[in-house]
N, C-alpha and C positions, 0 to 999 in steps of 0.2 A: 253366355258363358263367361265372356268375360267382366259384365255387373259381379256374377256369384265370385270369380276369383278375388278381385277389389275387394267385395264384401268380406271374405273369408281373411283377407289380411290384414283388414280393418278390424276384424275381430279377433284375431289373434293377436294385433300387436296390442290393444287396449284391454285385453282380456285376464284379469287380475290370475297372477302367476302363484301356485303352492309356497308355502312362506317354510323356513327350511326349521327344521327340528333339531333341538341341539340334549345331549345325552347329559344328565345332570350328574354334578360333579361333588364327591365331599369336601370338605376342606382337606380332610387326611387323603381321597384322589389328588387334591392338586399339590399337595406337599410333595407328596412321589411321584407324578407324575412332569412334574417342573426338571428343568434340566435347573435352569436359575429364580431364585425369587428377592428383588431389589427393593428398597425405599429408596423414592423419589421424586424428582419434580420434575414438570413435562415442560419444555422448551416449544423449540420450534417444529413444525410442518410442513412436510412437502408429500406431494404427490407423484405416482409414478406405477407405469404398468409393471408390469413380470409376469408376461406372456401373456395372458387374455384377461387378465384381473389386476386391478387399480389395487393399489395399497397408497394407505395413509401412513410415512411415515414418521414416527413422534421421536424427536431426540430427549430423550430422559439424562437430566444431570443425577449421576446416585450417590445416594449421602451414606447409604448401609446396602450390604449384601449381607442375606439371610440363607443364599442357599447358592451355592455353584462358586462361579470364578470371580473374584474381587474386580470392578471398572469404573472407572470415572465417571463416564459418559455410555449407553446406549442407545441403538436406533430400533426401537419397537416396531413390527409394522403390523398395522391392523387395516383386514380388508373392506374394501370400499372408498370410495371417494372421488376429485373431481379430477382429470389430467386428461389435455388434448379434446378438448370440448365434449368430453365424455363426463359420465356420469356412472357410479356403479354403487349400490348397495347390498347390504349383506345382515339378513338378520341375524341379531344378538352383538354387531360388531358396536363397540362402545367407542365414544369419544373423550380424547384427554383434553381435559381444560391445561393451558398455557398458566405456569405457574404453580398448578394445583398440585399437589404432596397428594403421594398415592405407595401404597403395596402392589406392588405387580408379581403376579404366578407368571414365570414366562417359559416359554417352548423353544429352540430352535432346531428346527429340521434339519434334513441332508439339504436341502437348497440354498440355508446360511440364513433364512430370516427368520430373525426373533419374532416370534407373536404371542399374545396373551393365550393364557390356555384357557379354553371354552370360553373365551372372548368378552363376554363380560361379567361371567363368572370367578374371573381370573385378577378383577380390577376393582382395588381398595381404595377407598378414598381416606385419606389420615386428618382427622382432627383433633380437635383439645375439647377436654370434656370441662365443664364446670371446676372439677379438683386438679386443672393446668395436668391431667395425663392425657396421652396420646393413644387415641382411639383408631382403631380400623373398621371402616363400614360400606357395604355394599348393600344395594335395594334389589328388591326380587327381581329375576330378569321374566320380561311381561311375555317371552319367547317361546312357544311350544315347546314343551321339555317332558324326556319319557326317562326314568329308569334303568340300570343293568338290563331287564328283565324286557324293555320295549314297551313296557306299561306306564301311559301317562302318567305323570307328577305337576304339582303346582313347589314352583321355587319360594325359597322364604329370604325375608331379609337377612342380612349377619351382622353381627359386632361384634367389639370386643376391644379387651385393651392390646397396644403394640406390643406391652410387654407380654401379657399372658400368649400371643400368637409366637415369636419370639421361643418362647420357652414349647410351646408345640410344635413349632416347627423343629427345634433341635432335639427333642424327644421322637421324633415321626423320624428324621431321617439317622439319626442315631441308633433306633432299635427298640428306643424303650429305655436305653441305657440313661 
């Protein structure tokens, strides 16, 4: 009896766990669905629980606020990461490179922390294109993703210019106006 229990814990702790499904988002869902959406550059990291789940927190310096309350500085937190010899990950949760220029769709709850909306669906990377304009682009997320409707979808890339997003984002929460 007690070989089978050993075994059975043996095989539950190495036993490869359901990878979580994330509900695919428009660009015009994360326009309205964003309380804030900032350009910026990602600073420093630190880690830390909030109650059973590790968050990574990313300090963003912001150069532009495109949507919500104008700040200098934000602290993004996106789940997973390492603190207290612990270890936790989280599918779709993306990582900010230190220094990299980004758009971020961001969320904050009733618990007070900012996190990307649909996590790495929410995170633009800003470059220069060939004709010195400034680009927005994200890569498909590789993540199990289904629909309004609960019916899988495959994610696509996006781009575009900062300016053209800019001008959709102020027309989306504008009205159209």
């Amino acid at each position: 009896m007690q070989k089978v229990l050993i075994l059975g814990c043996f095989l539950a702790t190495f036993a490869p766990l359901p990878a979580s499904t994330l509900q695919q988002l428009s660009l015009n869902d994360m326009i309205r669905l964003s309380t804030a959406i900032i350009h910026g550059k990602a600073q420093q990291t630190v880690s830390s629980y909030s109650g059973s789940i590790i968050y990574t927190h990313y300090k963003v310096q912001v150069s532009e606020t495109l949507k919500g309350p104008a700040a200098s500085q934000l602290d993004i937190a996106v789940p997973g990461g390492a603190a207290s010899r612990f270890q936790q990950t989280f599918a779709g949760s993306p990582t900010l490179g230190p220094g990299q220029d980004y758009v971020l769709f961001l969320w904050t709850g009733k618990s007070g922390l900012t996190q990307i909306i649909g996590l790495s669906q929410g995170l633009f990377v800003v470059s220069t294109n060939p004709a010195g304009q400034l680009m927005v682009m994200r890569a498909p997320s590789s993540e199990r993703m289904v629909n309004t409707s609960g019916q899988p979808v495959t994610d696509s890339a996006m781009q575009m210019l900062l300016n053209d997003l800019r001008s959709l984002i102020q027309t989306t929460i504008g009205g159209g106006k």
